[in-house]
C-alpha positions in Angstrom: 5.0 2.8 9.8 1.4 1.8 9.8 0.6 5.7 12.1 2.4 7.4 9.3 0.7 6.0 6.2 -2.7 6.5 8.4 -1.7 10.2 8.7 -0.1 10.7 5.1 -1.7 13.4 2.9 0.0 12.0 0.0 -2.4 9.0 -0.3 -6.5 9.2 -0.6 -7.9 6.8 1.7 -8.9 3.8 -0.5 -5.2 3.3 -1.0 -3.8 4.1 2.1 -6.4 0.9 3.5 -4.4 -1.0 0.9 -0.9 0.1 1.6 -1.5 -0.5 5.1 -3.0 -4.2 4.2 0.3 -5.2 1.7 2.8 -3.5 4.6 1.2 -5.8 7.5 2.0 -8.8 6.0 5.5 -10.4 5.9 5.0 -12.0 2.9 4.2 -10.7 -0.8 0.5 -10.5 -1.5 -2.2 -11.4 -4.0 -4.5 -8.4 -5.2 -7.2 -10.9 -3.8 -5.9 -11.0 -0.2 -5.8 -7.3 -0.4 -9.8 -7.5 -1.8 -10.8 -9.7 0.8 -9.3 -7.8 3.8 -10.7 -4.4 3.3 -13.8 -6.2 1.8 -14.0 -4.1 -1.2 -14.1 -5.3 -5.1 -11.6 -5.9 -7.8 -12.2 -2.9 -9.8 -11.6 -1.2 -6.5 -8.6 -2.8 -5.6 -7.2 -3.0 -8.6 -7.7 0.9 -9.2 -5.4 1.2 -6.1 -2.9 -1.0 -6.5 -2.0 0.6 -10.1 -1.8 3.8 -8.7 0.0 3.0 -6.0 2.5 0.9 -8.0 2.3 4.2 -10.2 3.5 6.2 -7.2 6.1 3.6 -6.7 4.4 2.9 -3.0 4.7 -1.0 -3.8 5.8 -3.3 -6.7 4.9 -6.0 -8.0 6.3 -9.4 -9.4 4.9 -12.7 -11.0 4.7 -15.9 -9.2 2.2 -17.8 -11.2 -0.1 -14.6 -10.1 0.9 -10.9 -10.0 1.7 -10.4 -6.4 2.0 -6.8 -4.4 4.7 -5.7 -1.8 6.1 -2.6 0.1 8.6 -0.6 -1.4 10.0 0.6 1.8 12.3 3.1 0.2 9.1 5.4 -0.8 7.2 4.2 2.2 10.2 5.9 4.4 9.3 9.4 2.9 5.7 8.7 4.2 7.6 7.9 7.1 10.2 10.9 7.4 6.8 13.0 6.8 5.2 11.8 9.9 7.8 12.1 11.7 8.6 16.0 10.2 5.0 16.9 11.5 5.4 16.1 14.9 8.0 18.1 15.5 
């Protein structure tokens, strides 16, 4: 999963760091946990995690804070992709 969303051309490369940072995780994540692993800033961060909710790459629900995860439905078209190309 985490070669095929490296290798996507459907994602610019800010967000495909912060995919790749929500879909390593097992748990749902906090915008900041996302900031502080690819050491970037919160307009940054924030930027990508609309769009990629706006994609429908992730989702996000309220638990006290907003938090981020995977929608794996859209993340196996990344997926699919890939796996299309190296045919």
């Amino acid at each position: 999963m985490i070669e095929a969303i490296q290798n996507t051309d459907l994602l610019p490369p800010k967000q495909k760091l912060a995919l790749k940072a929500i879909c390593e995780v097992q748990h749902p994540v906090y915008a900041k946990e996302v900031e502080q692993k690819l050491n970037s800033t919160t307009p940054q961060i924030s930027f990508c995690l609309k769009a990629l909710m706006q994609r429908g790459f992730i989702t996000r629900e309220k638990e006290g804070k907003y938090v981020y995860k995977p929608n794996y439905e859209r993340i196996d078209d990344i997926i699919k992709r890939y796996n299309d190309t190296k045919k």
